[in-house]
VMD Tcl script that builds the backbone (N, CA, C; Angstrom):
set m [mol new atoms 399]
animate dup $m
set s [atomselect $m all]
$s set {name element resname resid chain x y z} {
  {N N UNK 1 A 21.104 1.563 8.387}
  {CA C UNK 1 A 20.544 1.718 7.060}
  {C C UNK 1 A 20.363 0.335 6.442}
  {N N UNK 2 A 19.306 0.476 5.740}
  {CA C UNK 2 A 19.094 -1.176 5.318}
  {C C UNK 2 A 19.122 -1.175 3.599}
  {N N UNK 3 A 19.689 -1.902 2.706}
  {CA C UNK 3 A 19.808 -1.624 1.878}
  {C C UNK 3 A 18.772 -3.053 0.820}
  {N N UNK 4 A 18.405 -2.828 -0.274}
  {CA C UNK 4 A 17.248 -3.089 -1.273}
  {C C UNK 4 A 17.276 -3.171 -2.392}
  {N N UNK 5 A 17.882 -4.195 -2.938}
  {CA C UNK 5 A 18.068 -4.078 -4.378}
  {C C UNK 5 A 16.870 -4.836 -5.534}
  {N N UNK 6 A 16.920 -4.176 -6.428}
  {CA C UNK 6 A 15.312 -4.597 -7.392}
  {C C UNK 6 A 16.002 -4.003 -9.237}
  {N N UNK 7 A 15.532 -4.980 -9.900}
  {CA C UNK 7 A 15.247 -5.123 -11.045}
  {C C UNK 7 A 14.575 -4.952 -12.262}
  {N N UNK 8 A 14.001 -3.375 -12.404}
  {CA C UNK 8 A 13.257 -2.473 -12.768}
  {C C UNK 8 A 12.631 -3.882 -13.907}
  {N N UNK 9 A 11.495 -3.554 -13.461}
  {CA C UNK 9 A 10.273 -4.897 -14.340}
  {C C UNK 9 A 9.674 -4.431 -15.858}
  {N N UNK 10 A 8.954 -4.928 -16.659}
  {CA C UNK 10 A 8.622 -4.647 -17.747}
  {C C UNK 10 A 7.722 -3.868 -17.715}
  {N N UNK 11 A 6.655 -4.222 -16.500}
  {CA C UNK 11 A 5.051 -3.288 -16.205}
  {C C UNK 11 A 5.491 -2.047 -15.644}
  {N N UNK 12 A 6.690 -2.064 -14.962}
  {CA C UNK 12 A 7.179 -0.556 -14.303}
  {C C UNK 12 A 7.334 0.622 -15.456}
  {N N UNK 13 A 7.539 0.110 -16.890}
  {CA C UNK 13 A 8.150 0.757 -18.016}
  {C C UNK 13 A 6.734 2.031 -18.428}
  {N N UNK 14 A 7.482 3.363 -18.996}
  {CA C UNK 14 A 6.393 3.807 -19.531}
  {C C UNK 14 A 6.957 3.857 -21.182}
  {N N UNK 15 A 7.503 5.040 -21.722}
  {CA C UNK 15 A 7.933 5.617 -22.672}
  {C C UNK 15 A 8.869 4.987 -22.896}
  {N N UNK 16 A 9.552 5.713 -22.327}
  {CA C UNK 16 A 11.171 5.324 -22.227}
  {C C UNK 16 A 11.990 5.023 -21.101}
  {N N UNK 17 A 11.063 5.399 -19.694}
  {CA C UNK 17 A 11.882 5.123 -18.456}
  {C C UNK 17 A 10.903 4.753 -17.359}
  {N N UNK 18 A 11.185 4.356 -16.016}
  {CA C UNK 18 A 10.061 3.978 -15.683}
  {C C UNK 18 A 8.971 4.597 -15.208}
  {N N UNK 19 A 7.978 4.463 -14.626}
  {CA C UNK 19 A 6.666 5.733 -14.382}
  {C C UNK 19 A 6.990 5.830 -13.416}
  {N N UNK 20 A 6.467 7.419 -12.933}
  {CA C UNK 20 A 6.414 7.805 -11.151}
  {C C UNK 20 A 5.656 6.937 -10.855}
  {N N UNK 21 A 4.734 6.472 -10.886}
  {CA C UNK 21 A 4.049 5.318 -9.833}
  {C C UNK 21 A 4.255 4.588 -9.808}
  {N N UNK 22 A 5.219 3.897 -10.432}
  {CA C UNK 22 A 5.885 2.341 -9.686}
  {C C UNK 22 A 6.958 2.739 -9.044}
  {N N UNK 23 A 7.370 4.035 -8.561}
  {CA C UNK 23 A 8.156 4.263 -7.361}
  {C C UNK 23 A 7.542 4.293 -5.922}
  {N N UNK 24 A 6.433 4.696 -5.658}
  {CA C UNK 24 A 6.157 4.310 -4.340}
  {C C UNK 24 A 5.813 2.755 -4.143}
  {N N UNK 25 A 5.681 1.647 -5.077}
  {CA C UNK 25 A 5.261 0.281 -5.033}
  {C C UNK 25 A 7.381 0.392 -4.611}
  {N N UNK 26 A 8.079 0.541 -5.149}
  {CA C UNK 26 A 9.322 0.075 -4.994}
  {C C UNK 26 A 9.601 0.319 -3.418}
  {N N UNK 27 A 9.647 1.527 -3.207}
  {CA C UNK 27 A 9.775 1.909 -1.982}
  {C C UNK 27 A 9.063 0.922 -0.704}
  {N N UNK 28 A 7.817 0.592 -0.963}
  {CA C UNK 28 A 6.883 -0.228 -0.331}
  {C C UNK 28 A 7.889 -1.882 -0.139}
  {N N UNK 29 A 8.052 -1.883 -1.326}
  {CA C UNK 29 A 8.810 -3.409 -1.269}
  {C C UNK 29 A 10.147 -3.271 -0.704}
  {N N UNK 30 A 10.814 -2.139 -0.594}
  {CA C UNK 30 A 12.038 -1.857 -0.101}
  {C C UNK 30 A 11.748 -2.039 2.128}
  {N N UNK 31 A 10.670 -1.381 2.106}
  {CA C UNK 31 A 10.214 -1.622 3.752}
  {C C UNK 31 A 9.928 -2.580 3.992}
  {N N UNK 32 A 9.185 -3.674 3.578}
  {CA C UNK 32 A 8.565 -4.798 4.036}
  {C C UNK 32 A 9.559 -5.400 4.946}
  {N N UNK 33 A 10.682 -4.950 5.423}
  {CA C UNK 33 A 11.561 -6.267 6.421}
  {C C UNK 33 A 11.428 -5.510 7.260}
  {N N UNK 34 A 11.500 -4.242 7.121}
  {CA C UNK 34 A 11.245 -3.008 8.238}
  {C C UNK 34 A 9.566 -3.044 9.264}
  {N N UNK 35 A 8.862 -3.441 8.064}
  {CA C UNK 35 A 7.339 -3.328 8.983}
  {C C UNK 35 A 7.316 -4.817 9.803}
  {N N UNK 36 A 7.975 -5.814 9.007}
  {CA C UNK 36 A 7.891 -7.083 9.458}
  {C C UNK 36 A 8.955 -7.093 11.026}
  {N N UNK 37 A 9.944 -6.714 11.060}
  {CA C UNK 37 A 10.808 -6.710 11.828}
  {C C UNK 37 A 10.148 -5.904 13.457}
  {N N UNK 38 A 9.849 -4.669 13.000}
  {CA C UNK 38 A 8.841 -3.530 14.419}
  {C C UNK 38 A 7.915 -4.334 14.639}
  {N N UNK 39 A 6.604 -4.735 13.719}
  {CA C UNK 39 A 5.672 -5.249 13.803}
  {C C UNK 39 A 5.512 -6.881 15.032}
  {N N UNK 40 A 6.878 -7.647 14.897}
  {CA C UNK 40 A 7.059 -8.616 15.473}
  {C C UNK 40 A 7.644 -8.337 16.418}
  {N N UNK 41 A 8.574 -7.187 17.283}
  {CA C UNK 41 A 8.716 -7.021 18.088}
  {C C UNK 41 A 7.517 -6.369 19.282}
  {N N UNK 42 A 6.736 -6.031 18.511}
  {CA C UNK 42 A 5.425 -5.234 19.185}
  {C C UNK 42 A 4.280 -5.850 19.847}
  {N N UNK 43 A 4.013 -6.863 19.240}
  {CA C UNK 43 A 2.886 -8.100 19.944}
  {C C UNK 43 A 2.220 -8.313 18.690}
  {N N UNK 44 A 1.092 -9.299 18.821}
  {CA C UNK 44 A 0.161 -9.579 18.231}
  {C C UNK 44 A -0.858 -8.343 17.998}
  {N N UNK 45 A -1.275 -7.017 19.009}
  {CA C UNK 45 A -2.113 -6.500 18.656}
  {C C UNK 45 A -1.988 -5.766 17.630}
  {N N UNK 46 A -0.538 -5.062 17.795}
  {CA C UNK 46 A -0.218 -4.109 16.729}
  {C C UNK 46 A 0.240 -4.553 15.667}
  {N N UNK 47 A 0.172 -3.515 14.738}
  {CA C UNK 47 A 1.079 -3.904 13.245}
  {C C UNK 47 A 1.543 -2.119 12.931}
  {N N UNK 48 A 3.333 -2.512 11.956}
  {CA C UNK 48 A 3.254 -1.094 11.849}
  {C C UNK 48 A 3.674 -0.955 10.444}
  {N N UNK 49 A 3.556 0.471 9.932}
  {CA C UNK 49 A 3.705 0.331 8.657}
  {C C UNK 49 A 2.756 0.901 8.055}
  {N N UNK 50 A 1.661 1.820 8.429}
  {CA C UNK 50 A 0.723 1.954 8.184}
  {C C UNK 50 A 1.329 3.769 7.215}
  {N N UNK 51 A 0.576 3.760 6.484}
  {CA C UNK 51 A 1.814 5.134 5.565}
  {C C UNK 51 A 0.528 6.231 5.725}
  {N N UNK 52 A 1.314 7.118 6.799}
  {CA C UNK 52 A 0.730 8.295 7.354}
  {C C UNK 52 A 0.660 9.775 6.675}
  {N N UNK 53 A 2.070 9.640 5.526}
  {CA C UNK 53 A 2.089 10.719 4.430}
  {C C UNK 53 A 3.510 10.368 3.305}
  {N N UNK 54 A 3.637 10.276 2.783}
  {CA C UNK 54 A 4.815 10.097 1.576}
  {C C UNK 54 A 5.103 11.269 0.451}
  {N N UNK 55 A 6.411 11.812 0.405}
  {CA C UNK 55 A 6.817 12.425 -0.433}
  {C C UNK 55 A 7.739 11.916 -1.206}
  {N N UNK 56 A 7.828 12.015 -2.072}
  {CA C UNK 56 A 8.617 11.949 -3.621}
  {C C UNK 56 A 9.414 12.518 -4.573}
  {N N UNK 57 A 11.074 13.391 -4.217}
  {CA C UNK 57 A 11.368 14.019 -4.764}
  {C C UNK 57 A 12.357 13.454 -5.880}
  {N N UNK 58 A 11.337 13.497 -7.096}
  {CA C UNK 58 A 12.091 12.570 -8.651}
  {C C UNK 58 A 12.940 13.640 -9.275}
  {N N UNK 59 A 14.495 12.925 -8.872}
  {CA C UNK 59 A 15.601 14.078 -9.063}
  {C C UNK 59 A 15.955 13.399 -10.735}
  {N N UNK 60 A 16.109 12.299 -11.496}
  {CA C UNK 60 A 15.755 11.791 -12.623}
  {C C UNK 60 A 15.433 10.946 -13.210}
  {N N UNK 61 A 15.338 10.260 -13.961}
  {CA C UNK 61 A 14.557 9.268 -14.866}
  {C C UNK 61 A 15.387 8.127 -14.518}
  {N N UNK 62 A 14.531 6.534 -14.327}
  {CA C UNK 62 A 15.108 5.510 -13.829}
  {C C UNK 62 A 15.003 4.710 -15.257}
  {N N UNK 63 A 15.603 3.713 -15.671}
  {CA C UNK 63 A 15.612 3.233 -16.558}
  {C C UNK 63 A 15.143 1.553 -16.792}
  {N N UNK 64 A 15.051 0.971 -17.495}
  {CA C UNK 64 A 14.884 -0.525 -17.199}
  {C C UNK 64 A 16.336 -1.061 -17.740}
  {N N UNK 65 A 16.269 -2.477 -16.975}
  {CA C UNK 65 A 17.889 -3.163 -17.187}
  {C C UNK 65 A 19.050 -2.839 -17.015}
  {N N UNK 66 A 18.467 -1.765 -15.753}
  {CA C UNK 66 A 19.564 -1.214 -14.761}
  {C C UNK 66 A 18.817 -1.282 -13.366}
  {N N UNK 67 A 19.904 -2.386 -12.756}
  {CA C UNK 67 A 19.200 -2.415 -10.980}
  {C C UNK 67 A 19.316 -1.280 -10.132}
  {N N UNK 68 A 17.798 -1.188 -9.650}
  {CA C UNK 68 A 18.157 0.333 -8.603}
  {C C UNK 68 A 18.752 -0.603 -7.235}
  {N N UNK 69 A 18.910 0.460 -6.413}
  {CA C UNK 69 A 19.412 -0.348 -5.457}
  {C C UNK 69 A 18.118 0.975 -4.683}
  {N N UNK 70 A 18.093 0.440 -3.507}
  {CA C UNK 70 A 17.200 0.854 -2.512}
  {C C UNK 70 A 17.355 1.696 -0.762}
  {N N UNK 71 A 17.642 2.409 -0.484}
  {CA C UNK 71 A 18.727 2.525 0.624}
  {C C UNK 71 A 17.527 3.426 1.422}
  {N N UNK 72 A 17.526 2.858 2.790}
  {CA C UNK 72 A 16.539 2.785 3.993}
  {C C UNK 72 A 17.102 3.543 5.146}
  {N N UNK 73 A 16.472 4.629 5.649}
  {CA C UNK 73 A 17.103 4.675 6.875}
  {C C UNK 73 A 16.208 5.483 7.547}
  {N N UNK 74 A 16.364 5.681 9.152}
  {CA C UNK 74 A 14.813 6.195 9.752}
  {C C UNK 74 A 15.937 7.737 10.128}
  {N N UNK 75 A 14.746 8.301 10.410}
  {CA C UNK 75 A 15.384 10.074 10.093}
  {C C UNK 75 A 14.704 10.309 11.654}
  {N N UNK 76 A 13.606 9.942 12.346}
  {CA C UNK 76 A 13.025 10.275 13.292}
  {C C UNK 76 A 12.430 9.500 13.814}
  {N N UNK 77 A 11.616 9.214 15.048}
  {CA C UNK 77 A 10.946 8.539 15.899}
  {C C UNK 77 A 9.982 9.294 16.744}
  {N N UNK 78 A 8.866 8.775 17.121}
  {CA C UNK 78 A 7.715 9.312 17.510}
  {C C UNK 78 A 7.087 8.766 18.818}
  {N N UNK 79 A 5.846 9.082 18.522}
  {CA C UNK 79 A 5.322 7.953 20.109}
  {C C UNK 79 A 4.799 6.914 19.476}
  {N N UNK 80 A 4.726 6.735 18.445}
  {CA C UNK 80 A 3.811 6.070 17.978}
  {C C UNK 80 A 4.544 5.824 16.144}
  {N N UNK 81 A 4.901 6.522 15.895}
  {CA C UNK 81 A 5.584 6.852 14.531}
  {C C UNK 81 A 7.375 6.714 13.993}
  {N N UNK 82 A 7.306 6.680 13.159}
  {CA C UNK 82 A 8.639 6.974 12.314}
  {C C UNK 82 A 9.459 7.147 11.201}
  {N N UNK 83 A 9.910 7.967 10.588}
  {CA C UNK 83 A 9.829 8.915 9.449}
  {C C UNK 83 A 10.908 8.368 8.911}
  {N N UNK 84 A 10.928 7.824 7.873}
  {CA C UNK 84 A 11.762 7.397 7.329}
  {C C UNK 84 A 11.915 7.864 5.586}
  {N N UNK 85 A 13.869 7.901 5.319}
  {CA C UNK 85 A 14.025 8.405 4.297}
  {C C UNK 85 A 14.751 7.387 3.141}
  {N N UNK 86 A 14.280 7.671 2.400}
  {CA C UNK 86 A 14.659 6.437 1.103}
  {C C UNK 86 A 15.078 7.024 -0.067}
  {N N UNK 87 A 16.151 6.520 -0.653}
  {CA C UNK 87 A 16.952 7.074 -1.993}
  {C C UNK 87 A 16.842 5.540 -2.859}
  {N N UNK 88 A 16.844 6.218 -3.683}
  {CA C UNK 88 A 16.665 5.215 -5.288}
  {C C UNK 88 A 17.856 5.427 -5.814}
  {N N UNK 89 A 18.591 4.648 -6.298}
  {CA C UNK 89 A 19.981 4.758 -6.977}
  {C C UNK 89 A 20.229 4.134 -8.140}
  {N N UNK 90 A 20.746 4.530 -9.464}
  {CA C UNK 90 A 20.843 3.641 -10.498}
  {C C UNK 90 A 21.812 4.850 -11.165}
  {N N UNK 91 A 22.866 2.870 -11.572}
  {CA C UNK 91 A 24.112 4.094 -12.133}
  {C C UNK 91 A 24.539 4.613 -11.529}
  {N N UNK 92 A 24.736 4.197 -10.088}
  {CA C UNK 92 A 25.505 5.689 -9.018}
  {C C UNK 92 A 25.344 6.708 -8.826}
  {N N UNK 93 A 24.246 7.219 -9.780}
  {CA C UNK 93 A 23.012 8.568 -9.403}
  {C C UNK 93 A 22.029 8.013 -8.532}
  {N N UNK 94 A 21.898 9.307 -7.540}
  {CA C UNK 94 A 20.130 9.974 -6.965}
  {C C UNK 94 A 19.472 9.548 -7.742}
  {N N UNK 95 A 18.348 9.202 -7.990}
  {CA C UNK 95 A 17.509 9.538 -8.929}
  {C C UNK 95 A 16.129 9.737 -8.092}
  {N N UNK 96 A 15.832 9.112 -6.753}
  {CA C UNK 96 A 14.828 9.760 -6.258}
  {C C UNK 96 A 14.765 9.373 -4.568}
  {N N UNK 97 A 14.170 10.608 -3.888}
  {CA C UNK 97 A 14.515 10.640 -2.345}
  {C C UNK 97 A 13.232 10.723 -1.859}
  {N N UNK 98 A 12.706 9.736 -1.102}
  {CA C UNK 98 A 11.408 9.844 -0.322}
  {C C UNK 98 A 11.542 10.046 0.975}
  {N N UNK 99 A 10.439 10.549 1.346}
  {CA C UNK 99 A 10.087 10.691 2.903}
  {C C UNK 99 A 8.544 10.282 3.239}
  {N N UNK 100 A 8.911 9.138 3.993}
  {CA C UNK 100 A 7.613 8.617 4.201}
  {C C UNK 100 A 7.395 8.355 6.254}
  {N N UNK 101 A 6.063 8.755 6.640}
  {CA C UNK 101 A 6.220 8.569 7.739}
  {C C UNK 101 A 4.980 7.181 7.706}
  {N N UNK 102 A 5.534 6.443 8.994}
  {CA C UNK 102 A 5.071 5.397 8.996}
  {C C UNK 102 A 4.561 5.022 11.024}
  {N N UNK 103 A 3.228 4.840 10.837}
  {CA C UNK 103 A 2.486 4.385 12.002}
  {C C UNK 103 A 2.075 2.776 12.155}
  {N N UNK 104 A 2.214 2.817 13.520}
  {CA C UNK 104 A 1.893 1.752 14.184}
  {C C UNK 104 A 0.516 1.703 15.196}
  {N N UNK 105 A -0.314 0.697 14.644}
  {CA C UNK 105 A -1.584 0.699 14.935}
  {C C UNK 105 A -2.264 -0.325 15.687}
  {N N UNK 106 A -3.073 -0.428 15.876}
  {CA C UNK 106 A -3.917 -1.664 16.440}
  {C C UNK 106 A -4.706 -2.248 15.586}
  {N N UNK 107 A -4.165 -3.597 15.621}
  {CA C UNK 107 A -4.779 -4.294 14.065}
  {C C UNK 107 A -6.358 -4.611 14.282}
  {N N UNK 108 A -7.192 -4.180 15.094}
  {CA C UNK 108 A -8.207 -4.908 15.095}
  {C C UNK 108 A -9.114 -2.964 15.242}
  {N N UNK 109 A -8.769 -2.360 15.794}
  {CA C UNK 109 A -9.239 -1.111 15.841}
  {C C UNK 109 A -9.087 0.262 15.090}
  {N N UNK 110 A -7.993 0.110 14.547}
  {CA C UNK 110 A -7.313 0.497 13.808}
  {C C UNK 110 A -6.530 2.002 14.214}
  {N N UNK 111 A -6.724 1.912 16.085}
  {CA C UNK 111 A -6.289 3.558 16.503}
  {C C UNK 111 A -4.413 3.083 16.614}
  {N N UNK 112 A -3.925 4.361 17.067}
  {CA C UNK 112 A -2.508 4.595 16.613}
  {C C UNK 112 A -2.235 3.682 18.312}
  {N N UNK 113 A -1.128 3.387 18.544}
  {CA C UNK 113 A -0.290 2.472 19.692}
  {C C UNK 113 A 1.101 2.794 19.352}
  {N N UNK 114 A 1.166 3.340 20.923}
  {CA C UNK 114 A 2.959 3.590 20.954}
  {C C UNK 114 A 3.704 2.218 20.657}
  {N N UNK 115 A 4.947 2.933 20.601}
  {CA C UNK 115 A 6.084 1.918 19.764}
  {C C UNK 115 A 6.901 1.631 20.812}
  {N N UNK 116 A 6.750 0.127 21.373}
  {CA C UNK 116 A 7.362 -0.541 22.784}
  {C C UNK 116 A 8.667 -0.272 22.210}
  {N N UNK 117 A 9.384 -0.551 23.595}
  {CA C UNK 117 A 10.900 -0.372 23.640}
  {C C UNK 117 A 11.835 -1.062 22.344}
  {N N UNK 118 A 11.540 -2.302 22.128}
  {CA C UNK 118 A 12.222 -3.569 21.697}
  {C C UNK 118 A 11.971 -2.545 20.376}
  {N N UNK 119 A 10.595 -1.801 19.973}
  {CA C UNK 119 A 11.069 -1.448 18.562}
  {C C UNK 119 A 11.688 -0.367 18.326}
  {N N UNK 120 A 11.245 0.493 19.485}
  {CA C UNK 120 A 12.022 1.810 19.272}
  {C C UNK 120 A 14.026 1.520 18.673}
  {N N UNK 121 A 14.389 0.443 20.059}
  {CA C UNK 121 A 15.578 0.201 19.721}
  {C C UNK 121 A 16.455 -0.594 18.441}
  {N N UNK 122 A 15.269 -1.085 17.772}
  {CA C UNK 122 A 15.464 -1.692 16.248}
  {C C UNK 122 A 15.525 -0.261 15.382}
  {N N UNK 123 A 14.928 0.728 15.412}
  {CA C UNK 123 A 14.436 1.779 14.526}
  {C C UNK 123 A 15.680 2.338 14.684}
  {N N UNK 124 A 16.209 2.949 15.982}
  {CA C UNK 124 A 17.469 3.406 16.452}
  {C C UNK 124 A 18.642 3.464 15.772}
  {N N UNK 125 A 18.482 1.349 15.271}
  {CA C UNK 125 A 19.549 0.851 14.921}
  {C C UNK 125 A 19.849 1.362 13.521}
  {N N UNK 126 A 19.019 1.750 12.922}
  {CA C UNK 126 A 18.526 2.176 11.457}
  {C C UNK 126 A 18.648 3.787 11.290}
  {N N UNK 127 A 18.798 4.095 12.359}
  {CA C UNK 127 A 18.990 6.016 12.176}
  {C C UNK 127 A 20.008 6.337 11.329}
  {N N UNK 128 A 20.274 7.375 10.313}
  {CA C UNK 128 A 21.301 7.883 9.790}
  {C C UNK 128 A 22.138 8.657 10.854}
  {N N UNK 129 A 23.762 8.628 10.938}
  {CA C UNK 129 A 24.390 9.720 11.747}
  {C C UNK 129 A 23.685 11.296 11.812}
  {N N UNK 130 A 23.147 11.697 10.805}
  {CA C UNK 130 A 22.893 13.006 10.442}
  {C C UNK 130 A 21.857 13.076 9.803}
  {N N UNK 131 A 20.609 12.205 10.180}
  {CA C UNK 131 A 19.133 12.192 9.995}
  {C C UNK 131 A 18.508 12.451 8.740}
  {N N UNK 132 A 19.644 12.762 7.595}
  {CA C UNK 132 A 19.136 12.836 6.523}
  {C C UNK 132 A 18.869 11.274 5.385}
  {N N UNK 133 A 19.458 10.336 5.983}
  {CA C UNK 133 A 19.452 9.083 4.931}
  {C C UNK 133 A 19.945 8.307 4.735}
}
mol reanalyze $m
mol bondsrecalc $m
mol representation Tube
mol addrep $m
């Protein structure tokens, strides 16, 4: 599990707490070591990271001038894919649980390319005991 900590920003703000759509930008910034990490084990042709479907379950309201923390972990593996689940935390509450699956592609063609060994076994390293997170 890889963990992500961030500093709820001023533009994230709506009303009173922050908007659903600067939660999938968080989430996004929470992966970037994850796509960077597969991506460089894979070669030059591929890149991965490519977001194949994302869900969003906003269990409650995040606040500003309270750090979420970010918590990463892959739930599944594919031929080509891998599903990964992400919790938002602030205050020691849930406040929101994603599921995002994520492909690896060919950067110049843009079709899907299995996921060589070297990354499968990075992704591995990242599995939850009990596939939930």
């Amino acid at each position: 599990m890889k963990e992500f900590r961030l500093q709820p920003r001023f533009a994230d703000m709506g009303e009173r707490h922050v908007r659903s759509t600067a939660i999938p930008v968080w989430c996004e910034e929470a992966r970037v070591s994850l796509y960077e990490e597969v991506s460089r084990r894979a070669g030059e042709t591929a890149v991965f990271g490519v977001v194949r479907r994302a869900e969003y379950d906003y269990r409650r309201e995040l606040y500003y001038r309270a750090e979420a923390l970010i918590r990463t972990a892959v739930q599944a593996i594919g031929t080509s894919s891998a599903t990964v689940v992400q919790e938002i935390w602030q205050n020691d509450q849930l406040a929101v649980r994603a599921l995002v699956v994520l492909v690896q592609v060919n950067r110049v063609t843009g079709e899907k390319l299995p996921l060589s060994t070297a990354s499968r076994i990075y992704l591995e390293e990242l599995m939850s005991a009990d596939g939930t997170g």
